[in-house]
DSSP file (Angstrom, degrees, kcal/mol; ACC not computed):
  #  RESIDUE AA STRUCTURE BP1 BP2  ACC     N-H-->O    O-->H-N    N-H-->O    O-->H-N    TCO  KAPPA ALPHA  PHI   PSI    X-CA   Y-CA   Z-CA
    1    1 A X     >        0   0    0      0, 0.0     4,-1.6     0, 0.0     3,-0.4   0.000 360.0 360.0 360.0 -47.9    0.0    0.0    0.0
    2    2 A X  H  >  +     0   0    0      1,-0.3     4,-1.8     2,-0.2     5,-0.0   0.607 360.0  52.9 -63.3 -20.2    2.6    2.4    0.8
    3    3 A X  H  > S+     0   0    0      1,-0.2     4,-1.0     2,-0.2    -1,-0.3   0.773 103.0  58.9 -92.2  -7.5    4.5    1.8   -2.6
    4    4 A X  H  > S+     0   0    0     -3,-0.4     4,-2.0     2,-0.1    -2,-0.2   0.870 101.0  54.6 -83.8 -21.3    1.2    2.4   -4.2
    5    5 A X  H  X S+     0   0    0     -4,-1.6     4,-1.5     2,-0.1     3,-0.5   0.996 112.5  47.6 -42.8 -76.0    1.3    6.2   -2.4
    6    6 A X  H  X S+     0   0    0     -4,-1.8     4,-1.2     2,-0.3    -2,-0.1   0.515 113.8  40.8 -58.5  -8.5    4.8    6.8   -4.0
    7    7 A X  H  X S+     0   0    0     -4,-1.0     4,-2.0     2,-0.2    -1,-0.2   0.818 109.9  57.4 -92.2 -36.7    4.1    5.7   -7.3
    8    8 A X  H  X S+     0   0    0     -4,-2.0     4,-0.6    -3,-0.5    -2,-0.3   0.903 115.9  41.7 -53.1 -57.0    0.7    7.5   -7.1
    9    9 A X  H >X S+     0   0    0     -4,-1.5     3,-1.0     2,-0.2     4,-0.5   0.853 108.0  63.6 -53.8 -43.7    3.2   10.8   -6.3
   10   10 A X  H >X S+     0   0    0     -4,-1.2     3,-5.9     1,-0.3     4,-0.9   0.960 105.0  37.0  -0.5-114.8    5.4   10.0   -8.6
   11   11 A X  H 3< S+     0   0    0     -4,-2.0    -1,-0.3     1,-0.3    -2,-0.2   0.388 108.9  59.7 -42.2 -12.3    3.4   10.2  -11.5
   12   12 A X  H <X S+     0   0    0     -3,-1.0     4,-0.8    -4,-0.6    -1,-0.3   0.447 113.8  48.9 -97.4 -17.3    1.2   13.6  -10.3
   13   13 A X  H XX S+     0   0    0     -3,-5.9     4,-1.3    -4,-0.5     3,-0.9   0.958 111.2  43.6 -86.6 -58.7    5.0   15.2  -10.2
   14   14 A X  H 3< S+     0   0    0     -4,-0.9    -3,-0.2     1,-0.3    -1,-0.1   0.074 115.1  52.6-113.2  10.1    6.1   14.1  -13.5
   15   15 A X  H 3> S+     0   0    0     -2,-0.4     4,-1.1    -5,-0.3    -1,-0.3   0.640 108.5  46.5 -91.3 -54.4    2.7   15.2  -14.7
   16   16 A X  H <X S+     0   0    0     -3,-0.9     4,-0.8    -4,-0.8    -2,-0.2   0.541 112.2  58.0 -72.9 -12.1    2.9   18.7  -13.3
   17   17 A X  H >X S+     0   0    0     -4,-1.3     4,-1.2     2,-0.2     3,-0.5   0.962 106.1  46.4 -60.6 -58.2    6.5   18.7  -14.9
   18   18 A X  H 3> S+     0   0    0      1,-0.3     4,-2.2     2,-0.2     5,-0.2   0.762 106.7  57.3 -30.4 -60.5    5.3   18.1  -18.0
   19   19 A X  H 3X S+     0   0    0     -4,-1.1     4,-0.7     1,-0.2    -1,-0.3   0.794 107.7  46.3 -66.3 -38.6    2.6   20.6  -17.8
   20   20 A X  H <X S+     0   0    0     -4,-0.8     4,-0.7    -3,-0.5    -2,-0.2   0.501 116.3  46.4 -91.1  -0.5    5.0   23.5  -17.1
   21   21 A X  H  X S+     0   0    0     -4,-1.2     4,-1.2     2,-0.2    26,-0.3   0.780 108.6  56.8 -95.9 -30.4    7.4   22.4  -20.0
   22   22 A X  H  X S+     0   0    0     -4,-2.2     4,-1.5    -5,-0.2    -2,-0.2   0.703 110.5  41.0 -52.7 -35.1    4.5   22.0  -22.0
   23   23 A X  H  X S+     0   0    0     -4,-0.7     4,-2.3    -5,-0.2     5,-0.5   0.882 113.1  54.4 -91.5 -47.5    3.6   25.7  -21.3
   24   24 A X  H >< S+     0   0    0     -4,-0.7     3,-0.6     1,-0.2     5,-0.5   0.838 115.7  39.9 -31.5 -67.8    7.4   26.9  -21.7
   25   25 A X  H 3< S+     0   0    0     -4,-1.2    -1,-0.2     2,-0.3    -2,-0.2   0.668 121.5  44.3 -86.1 -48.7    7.5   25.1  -25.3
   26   26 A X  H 3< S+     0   0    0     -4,-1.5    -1,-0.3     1,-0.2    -2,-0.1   0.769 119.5  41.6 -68.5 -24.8    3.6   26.4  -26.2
   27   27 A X  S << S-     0   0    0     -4,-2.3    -2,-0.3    -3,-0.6    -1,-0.2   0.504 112.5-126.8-105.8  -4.3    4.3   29.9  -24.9
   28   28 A X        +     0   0    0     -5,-0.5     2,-0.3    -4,-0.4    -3,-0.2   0.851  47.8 165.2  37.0  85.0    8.4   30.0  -26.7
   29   29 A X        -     0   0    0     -5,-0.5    -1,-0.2    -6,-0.1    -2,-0.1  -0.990  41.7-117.7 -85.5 136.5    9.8   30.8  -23.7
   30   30 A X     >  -     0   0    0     -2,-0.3     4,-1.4     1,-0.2    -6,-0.0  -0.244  20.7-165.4 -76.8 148.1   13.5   30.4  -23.5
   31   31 A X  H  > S+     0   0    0      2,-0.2     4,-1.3     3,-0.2    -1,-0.2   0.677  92.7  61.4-111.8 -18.6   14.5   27.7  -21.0
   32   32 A X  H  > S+     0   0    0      2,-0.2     4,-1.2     3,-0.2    -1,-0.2   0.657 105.9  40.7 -37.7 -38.4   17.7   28.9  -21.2
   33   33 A X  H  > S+     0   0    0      2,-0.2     4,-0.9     3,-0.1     5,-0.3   0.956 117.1  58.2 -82.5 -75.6   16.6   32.4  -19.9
   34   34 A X  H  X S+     0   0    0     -4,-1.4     4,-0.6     2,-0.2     5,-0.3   0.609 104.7  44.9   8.5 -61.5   14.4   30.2  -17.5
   35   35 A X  H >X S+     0   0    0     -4,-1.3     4,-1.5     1,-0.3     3,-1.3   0.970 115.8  46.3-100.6 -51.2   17.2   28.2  -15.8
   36   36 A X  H 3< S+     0   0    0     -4,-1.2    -1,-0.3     1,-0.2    -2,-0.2   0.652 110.1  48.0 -96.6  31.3   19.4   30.9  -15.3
   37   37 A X  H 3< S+     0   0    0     -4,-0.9    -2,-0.2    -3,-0.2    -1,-0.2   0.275 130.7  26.2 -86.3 -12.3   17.0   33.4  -13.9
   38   38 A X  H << S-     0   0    0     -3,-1.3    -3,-0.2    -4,-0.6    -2,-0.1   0.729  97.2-121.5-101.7 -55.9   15.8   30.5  -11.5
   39   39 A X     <  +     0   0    0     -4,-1.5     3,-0.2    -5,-0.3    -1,-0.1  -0.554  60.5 141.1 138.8 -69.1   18.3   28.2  -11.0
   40   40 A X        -     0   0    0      1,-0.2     4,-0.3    -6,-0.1    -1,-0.1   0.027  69.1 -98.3 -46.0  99.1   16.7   25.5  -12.2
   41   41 A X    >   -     0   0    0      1,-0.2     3,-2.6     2,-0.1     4,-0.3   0.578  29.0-135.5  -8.9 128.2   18.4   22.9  -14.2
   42   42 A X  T 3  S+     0   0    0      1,-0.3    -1,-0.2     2,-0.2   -11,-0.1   0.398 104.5  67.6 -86.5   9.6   17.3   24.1  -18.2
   43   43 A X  T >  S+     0   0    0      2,-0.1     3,-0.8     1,-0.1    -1,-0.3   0.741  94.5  48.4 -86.8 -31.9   16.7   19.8  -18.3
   44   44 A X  T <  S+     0   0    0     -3,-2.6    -2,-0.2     1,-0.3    -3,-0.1   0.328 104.1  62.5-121.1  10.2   14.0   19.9  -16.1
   45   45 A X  T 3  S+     0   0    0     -4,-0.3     2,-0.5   -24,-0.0    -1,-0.3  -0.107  90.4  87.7-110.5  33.5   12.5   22.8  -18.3
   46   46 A X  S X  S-     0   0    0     -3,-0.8     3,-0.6     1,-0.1   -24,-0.1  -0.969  76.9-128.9-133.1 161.3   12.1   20.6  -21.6
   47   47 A X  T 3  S+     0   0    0     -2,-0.5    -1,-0.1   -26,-0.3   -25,-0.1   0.860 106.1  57.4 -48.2 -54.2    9.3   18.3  -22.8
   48   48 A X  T 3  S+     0   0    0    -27,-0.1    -1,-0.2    -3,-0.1    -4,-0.1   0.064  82.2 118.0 -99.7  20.8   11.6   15.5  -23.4
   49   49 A X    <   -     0   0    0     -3,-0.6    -5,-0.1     2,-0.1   -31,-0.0  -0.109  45.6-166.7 -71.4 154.3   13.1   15.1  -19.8
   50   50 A X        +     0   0    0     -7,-0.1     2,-0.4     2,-0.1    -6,-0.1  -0.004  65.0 106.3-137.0  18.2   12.8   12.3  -17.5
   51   51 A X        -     0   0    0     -8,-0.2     2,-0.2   -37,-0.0    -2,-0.1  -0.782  65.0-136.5 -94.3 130.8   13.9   14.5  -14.9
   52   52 A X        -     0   0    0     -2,-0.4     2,-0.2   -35,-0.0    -8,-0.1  -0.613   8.3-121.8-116.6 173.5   11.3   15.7  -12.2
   53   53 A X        -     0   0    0     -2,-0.2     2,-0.5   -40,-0.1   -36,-0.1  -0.686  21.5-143.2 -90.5 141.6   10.4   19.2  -10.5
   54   54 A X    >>  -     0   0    0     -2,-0.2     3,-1.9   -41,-0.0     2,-1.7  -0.984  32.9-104.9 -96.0 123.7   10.6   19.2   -6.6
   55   55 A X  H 3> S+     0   0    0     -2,-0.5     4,-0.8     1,-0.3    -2,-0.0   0.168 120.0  58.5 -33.1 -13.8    7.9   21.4   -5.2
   56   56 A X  H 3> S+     0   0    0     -2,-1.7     4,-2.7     2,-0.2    -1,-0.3   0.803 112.2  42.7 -40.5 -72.6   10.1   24.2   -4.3
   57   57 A X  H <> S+     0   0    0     -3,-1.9     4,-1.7     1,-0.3    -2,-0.2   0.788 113.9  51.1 -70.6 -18.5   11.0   24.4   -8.0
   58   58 A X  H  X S+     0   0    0     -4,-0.8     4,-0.7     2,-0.2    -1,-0.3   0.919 107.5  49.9 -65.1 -53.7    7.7   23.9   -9.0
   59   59 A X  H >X S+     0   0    0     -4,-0.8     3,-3.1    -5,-0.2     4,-2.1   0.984 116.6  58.6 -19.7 -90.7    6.3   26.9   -6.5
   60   60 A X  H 3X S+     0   0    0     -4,-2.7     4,-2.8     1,-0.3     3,-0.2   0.534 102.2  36.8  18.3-105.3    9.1   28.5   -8.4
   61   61 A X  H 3X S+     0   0    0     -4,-1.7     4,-1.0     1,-0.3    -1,-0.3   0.375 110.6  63.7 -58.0 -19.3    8.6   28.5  -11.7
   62   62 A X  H <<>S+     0   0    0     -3,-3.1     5,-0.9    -4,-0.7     4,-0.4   0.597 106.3  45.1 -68.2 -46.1    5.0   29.0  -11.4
   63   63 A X  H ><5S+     0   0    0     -4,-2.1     3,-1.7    -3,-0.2    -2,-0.2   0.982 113.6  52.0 -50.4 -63.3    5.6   32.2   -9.8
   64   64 A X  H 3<5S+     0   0    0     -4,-2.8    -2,-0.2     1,-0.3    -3,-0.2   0.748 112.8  41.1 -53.0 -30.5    8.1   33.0  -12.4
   65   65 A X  T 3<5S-     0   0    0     -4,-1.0    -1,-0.3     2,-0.1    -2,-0.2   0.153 112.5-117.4 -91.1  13.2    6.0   32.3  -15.1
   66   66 A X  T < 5 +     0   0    0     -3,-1.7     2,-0.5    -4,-0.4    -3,-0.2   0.820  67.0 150.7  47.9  40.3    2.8   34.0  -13.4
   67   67 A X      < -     0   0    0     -5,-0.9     2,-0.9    -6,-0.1    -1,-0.2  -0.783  48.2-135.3 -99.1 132.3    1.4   30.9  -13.5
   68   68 A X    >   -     0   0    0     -2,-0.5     3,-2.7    -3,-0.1     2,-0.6  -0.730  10.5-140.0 -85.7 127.3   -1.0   29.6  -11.3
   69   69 A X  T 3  S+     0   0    0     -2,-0.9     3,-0.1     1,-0.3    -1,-0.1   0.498  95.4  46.4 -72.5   4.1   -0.5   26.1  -10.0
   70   70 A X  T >  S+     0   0    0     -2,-0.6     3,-0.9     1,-0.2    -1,-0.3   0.608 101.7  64.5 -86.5 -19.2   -4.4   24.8  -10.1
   71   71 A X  T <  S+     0   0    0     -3,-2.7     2,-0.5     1,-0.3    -2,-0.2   0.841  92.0  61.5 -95.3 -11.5   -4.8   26.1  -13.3
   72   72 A X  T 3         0   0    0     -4,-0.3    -1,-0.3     1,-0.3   -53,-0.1  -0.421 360.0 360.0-100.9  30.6   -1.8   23.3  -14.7
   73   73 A X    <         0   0    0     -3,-0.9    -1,-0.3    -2,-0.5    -2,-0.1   0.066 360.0 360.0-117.2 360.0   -4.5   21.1  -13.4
């Protein structure tokens, strides 16, 4: 039961990654500009990643992009 929590998180991160590389990529914002105005590795700002956002960086980048995070929903 408990691995089914972490897979269940798993996948709701790597969803909401997705979704804010999906709006970088829709919106041609540079992830380049992105990662160093953030920090945040310019890998974990493309489509094609397997790399995930921690919720910090998620917070983040959703600030930075004036995004709200339900609406990534």
């Amino acid at each position: 039961m408990q691995n089914d929590k972490w897979v269940v998180r798993l996948v709701k991160s790597r969803t909401m990654t997705m979704r804010l590389a999906e709006y970088i990529r829709d919106n041609q914002i540079s992830t380049e500009q992105v990662a160093g105005e953030t920090g945040i590795l310019e890998e974990k700002l493309k489509t094609d990643t397997d790399s995930i956002l921690n919720a910090t960086e998620f917070l983040e980048l959703c600030a930075y992009l004036s995004v709200k995070p339900e609406e990534l929903k």
